[in-house]
C-alpha positions in Angstrom: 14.6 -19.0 11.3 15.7 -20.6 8.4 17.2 -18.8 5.1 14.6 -19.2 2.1 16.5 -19.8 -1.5 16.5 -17.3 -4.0 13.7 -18.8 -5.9 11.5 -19.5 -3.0 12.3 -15.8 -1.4 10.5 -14.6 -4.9 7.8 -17.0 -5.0 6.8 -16.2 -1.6 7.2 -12.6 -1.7 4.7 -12.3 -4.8 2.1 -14.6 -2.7 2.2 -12.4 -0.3 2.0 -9.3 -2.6 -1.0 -11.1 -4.0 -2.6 -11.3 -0.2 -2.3 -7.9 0.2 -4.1 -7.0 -2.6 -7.0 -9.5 -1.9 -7.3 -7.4 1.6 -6.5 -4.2 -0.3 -9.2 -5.4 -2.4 -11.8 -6.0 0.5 -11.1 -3.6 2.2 -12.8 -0.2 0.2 -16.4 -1.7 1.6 -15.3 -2.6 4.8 -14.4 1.1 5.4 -17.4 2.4 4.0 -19.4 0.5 6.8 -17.5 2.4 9.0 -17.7 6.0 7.6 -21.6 5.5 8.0 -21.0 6.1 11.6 -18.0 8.2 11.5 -16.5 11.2 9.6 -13.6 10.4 7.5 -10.7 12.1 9.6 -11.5 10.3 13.1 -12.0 7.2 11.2 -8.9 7.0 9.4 -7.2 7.8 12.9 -9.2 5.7 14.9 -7.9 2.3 12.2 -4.3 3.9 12.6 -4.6 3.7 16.3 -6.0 -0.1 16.3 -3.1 -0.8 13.8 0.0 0.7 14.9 -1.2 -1.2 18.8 -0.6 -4.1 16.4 2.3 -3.3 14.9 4.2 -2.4 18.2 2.9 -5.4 19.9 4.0 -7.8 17.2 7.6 -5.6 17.1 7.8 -6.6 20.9 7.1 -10.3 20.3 9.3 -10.9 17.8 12.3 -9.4 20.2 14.0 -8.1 16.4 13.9 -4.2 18.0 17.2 -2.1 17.2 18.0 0.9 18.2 17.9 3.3 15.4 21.1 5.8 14.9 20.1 9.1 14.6 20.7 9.1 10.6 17.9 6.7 10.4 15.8 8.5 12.7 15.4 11.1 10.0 15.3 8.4 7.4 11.9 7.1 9.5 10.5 10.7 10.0 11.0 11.0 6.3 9.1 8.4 5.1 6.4 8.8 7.5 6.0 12.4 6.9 6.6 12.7 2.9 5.0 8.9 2.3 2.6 7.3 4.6 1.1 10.8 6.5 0.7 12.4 2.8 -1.1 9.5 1.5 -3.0 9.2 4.2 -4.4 12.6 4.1 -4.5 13.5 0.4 -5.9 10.2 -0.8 -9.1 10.3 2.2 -9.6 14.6 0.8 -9.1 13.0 -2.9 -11.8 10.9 -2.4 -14.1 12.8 -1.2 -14.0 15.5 -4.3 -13.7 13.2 -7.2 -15.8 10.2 -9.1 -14.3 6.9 -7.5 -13.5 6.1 -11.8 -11.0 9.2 -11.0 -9.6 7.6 -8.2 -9.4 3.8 -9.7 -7.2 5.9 -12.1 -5.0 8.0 -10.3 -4.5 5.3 -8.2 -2.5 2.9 -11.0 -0.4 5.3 -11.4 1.9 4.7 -8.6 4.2 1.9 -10.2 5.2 5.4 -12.4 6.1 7.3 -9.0 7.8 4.3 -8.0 9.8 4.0 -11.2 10.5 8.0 -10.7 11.8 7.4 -7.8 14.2 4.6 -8.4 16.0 6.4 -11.3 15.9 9.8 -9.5 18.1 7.7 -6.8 19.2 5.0 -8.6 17.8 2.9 -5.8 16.1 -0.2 -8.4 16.9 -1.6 -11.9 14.3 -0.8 -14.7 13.9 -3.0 -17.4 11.3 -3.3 -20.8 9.4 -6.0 -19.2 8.6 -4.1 -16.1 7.6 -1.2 -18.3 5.6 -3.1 -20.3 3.5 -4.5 -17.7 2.9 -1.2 -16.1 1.3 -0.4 -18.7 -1.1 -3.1 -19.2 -1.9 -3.1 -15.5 -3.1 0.9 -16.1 -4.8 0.2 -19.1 -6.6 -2.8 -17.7 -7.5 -0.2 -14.8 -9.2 2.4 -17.3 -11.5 -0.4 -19.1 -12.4 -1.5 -15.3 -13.4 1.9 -14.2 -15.1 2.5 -17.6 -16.8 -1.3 -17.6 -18.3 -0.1 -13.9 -19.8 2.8 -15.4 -17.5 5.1 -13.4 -16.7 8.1 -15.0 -13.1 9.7 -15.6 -13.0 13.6 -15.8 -10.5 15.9 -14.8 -12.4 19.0 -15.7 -14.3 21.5 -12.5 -14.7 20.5 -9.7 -13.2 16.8 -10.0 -9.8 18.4 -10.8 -9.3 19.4 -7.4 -9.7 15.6 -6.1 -7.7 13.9 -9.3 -4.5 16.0 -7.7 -5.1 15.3 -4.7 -5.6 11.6 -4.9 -2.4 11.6 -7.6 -0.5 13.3 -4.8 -1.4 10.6 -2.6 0.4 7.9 -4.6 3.3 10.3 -4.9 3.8 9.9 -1.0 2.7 6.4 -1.1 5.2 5.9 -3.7 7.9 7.9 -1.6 7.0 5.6 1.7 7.3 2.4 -0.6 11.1 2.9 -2.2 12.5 4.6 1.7 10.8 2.3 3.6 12.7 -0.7 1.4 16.2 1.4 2.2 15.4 0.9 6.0 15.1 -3.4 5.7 19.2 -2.9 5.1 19.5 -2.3 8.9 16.5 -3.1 10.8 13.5 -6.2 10.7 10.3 -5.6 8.6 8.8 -5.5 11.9 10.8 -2.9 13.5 10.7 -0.7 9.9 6.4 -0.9 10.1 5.7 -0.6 13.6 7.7 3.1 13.7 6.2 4.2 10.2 2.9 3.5 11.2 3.9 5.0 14.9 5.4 8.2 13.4 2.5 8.6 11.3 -0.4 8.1 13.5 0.9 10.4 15.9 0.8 13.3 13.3 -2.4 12.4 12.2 -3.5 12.4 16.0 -1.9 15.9 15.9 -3.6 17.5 13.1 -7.1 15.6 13.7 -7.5 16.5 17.7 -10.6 18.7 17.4 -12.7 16.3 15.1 -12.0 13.7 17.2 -13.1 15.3 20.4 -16.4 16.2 18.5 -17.2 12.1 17.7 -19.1 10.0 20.4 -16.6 7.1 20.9 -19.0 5.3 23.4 -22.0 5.4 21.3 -20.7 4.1 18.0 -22.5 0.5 17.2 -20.6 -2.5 17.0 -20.4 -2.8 13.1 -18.0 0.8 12.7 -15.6 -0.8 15.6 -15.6 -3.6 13.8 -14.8 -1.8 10.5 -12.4 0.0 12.2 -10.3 -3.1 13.7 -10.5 -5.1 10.0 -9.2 -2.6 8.5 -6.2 -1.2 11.1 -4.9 -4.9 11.5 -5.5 -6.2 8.2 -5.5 -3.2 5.5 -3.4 -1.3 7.6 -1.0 -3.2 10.4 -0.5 -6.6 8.3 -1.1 -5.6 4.9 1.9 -3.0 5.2 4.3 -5.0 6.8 3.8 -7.4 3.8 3.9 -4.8 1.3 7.1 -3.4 3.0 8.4 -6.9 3.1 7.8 -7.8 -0.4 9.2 -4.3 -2.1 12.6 -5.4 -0.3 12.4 -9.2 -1.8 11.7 -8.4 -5.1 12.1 -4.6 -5.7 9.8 -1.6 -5.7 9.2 -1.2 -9.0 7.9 -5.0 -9.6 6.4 -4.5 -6.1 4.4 -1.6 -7.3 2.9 -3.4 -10.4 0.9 -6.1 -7.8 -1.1 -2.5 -6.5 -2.8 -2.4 -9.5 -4.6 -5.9 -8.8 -6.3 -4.3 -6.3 -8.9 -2.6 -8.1 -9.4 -6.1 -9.7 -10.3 -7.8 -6.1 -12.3 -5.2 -5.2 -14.6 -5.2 -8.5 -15.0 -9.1 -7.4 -15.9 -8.1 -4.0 -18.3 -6.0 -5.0 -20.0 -8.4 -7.5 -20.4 -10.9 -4.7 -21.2 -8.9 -1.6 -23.4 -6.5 -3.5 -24.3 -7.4 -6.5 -22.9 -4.9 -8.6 -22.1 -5.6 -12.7 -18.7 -7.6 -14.0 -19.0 -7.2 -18.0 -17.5 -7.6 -20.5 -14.9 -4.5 -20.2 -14.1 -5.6 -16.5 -13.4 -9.1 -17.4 -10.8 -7.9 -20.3 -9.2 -5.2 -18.0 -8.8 -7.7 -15.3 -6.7 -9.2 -17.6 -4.9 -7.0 -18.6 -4.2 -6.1 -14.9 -3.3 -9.6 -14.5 -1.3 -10.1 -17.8 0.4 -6.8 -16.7 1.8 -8.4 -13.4 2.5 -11.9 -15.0 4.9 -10.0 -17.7 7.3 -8.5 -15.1 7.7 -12.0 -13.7 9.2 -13.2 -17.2 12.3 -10.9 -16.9 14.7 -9.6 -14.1 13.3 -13.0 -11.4 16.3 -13.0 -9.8 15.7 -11.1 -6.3 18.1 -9.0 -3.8 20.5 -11.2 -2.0 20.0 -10.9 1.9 22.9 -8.1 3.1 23.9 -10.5 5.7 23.0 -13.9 7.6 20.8 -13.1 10.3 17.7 -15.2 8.2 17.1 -12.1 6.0 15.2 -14.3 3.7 12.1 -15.0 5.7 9.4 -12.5 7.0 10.2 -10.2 9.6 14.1 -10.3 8.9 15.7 -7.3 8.4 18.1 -6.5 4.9 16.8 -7.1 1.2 20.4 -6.8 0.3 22.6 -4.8 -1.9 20.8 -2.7 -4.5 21.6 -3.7 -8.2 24.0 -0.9 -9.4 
């Protein structure tokens, strides 16, 4: 596979960013299709099932498997257990206790987590321009969620589900900046397939007796066809991009591109059902936008590949050596 240039690694990574947050974006009403048929628990198993098949069978195509040492077997069970399983489980319980403006919010707030992160480990660089367009990408979130009508509290009972759903990006945070340590020694591929593995089978774990009670035979065609969109798309393909892109061009810019989701998903909405897209939407979306265009103007230059095995492209393992 041939080695991308520098310039061409970026450009590429942040399309593919940008995909993922068009199918991030599409993704919110394609679920709630399937959670009129299912509870929320057996759902989100039943996509993480569909997705990690995916993710193992693509692993196996590719032939990039390597056997992990047993330092890195911890490293996986980390980030699965403290990053993809917590998100997973705090953001569906969040959800379900808040106003959706709550979540919009909390939500955006993960580029902070991510930043957190990197300077508790001094894993990523940090710069003005990244700051800065953190914070037009949350503020553009806030006019979104207050253009939609959705209401922000924190006060009774939606306090309970803002924490948890801010939890949530704390562990999605934690599985984005470990799961970019892992693409030093093994493929993309490799590095998704056993996060989502690890992580479904602890879901299966703690979800057993909700499953039992659900009538797998009986569901109609439209919740097993929410459930496959969005366990190879949202799920499968949209984290092995994600995972991908955070080791091209760093978590922290990485992060920012999450915060165009909301923005997709407002556009979705307007199209496919007709909801609103005033004036307050229009000027946060560009904030959100203007926010992600600033931390291109600054720091462009990406991680150098850590060796020559065609660590450039999709799929290859090794972003390369952290800036110190």
């Amino acid at each position: 596979m041939p080695v991308l240039n520098e310039r061409k690694k970026t450009i590429l990574a942040e399309c593919m960013l940008l995909l993922v947050t068009v199918m991030w974006g599409m993704n919110p009403p394609v679920i709630k299709l399937g959670l009129q048929y299912l509870p929320p628990l057996p759902y989100n198993v039943a996509r993480m099932l569909v997705g990690s098949i995916v993710a193992v069978l693509v692993l196996w195509l590719s032939g990039r498997y390597r056997r992990p040492t047993r330092k890195d077997l911890w490293l996986f069970a980390r980030a699965s257990l403290f990053g993809f399983f917590v998100f997973q489980i705090l953001y569906a319980e969040g959800i379900d206790r808040t106003t959706s403006g709550n979540a919009a919010f909390m939500s955006c707030l993960l580029p902070l987590f991510v930043l957190l992160l990197n300077r508790l480990y001094g894993f990523d660089t940090i710069n003005r321009a990244v700051l800065i367009g953190i914070a037009c990408s949350i503020a553009g979130i806030v006019l979104i969620a207050l253009g939609a009508g959705r209401e922000l509290s924190v006060a009774g009972k939606h306090l309970l589900g803002a924490l948890l759903v801010l939890g949530a990006q704390g562990g999605y945070a934690y599985y984005t900046v470990f799961s970019r340590e892992l693409l030093d020694r093994y493929s993309t591929y490799q590095v998704t397939a056993s996060l989502m593995l690890i992580t479904t089978a602890l879901m299966v774990a703690v979800s057993l007796p909700a499953m039992y009670a659900v009538a797998w035979p009986d569901l109609p065609i439209q919740a097993w066809g929410s459930i496959a969109f969005s366990g190879v798309f949202g799920l499968c393909l949209g984290n092995f991009l994600w995972i991908w892109g955070a080791g091209a061009i760093g978590t922290a810019r990485a992060s920012v591109f999450n915060n165009l989701t909301p923005v997709f998903a407002v556009i979705t909405a307007y199209f496919l059902l007709g909801e609103t897209f005033g004036a307050l939407q229009t000027v946060g979306a560009a904030l959100v936008l203007g926010g992600v265009y600033v931390t291109r103007l600054r720091n462009r230059r990406p991680f150098r590949p850590a060796d020559s095995r065609g660590a450039n492209a999709p799929g290859a393992g090794g972003q390369g050596p952290r800036p110190s």
